[in-house]
Phi, psi and omega in degrees: 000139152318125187313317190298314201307325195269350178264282197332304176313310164309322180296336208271310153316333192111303194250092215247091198254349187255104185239129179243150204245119188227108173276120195285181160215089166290144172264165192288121197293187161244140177277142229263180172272121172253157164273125185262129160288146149229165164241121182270127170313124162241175186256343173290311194272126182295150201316318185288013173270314176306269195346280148324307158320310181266008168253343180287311209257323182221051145079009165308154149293197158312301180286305176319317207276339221272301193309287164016285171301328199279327215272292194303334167297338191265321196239025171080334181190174200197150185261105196301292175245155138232166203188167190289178174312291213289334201281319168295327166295278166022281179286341189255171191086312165279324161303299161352279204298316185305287197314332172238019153282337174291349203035082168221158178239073176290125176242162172227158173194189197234130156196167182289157169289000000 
């Protein structure tokens, strides 16, 4: 056999022992800053209303937005999500809107982690 004949025949097998590692060198992004959504407790807005809200804006189940609900009622307030600067504005911007179209006074708010 031929020295080509005899590298194919490996190739053909499988059993490739000459393995090369080719290391990229990215340079390091920086990861943007997030943000914690909360929801804040009031004496106005009815609980299934909290509910609904945190299973619409931010995908809970039921049971998850229900537990939730109970934490911002017991401990004034509770972090729904984090999310980048534009995704946190978003949700607290729709939550707003939602909560007063409903005339409920629901705050959502924002801050960095």
């Amino acid at each position: 056999m031929r020295q080509h004949d005899v590298m194919m025949a490996d190739k053909k097998t499988g059993d490739d022992n000459d393995v090369g590692v080719v290391l990229e060198t990215r340079p390091k992004t920086k990861r943007p800053p997030l943000y914690k959504v909360m929801i804040l407790n009031d004496d106005y807005t009815p609980m299934e209303f909290v509910v609904h809200v945190l299973e619409r804006f931010f995908g809970m189940s039921h049971a998850q937005a229900f537990e939730l609900m109970l934490t911002v009622h017991k401990k004034g307030l509770a972090v729904v999500g984090v999310y980048t600067h534009e995704i946190a504005e978003t949700k607290v911007a729709l939550v707003m809107d939602f909560a007063q179209r409903h005339q409920h006074p629901l705050q959502c708010t924002m801050e960095k982690e």
